[in-house]
N, C-alpha and C positions, 0 to 999 in steps of 0.2 A: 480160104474157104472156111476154116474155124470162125472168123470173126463171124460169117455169115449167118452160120449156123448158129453161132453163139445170139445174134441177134435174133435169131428165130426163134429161141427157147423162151421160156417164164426165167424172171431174176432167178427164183432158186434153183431150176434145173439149170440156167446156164453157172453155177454157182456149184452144183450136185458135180455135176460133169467136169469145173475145172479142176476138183479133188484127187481128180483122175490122172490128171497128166502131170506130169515131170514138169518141178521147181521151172527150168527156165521155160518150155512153151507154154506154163501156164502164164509168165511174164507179159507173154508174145501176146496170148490167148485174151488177156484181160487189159493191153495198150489198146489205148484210145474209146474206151468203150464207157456208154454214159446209157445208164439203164431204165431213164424217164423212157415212155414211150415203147417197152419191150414186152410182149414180142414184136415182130416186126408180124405183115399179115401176107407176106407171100404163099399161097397156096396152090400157084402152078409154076411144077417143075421149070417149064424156061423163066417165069420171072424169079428166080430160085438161083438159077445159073448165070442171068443176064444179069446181079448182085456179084454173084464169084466174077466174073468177068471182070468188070469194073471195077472190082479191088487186085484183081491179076493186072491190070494195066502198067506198062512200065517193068515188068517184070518179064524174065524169059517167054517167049508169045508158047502159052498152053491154052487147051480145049479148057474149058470151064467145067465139060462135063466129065473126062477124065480125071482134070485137078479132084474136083467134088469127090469123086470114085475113088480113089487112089485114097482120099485121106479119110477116107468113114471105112475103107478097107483096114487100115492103120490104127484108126480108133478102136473098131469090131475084133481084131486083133490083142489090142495091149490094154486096156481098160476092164472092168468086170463088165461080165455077160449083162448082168441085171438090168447096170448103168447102160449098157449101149441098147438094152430094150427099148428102156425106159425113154432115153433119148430119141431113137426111133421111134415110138409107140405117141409122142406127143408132136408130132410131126403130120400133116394132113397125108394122105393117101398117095397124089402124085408126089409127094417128095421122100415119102417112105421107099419110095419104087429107086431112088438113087443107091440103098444097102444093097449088101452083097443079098442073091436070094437065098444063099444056106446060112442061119447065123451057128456058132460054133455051139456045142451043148456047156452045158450050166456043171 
């Protein structure tokens, strides 16, 4: 689901946002990733999640849209407030709607 996301951002926000995370899944975070071409232009939710899907392939069989949930719960959690605004706030409308709907205070 990170790479996903991460393909959805602008270079620098996905670049903002890996600052955030811890030495190795920033590793994780930033394998295979080639940033001609970014953002990517998914702007509805299931073609959003029909992405996570096909990178979960071959992987324990989870919902795409729990997976998606479960880790922007995780990011919302352990990263600065600002940065997880920011990051949701540069996201279109239906994919905004995949954050938790309280985010924690500042």
């Amino acid at each position: 689901m990170l790479h996903t996301l991460r393909d959805r951002l602008t270079v620098e926000e996905a670049a903002h946002l890996s600052a955030q995370l811890p030495l190795l899944v920033r590793g994780i975070y930033f394998e295979g990733w080639h940033p001609a071409h970014k953002p990517t232009k998914e702007r509805a939710q299931q073609e959003f999640l029909e992405q996570v899907a096909a990178r979960l392939q071959g992987v324990e069989p989870m919902n795409a849209e729990t997976a998606t949930r479960t880790v922007i719960g995780v990011l919302e959690r352990h990263i600065d407030p600002a940065e997880a605004a920011q990051v949701k706030h540069m996201l279109p409308k239906p994919l905004q709607s995949l954050w938790p709907a309280e985010t924690r205070p500042s």
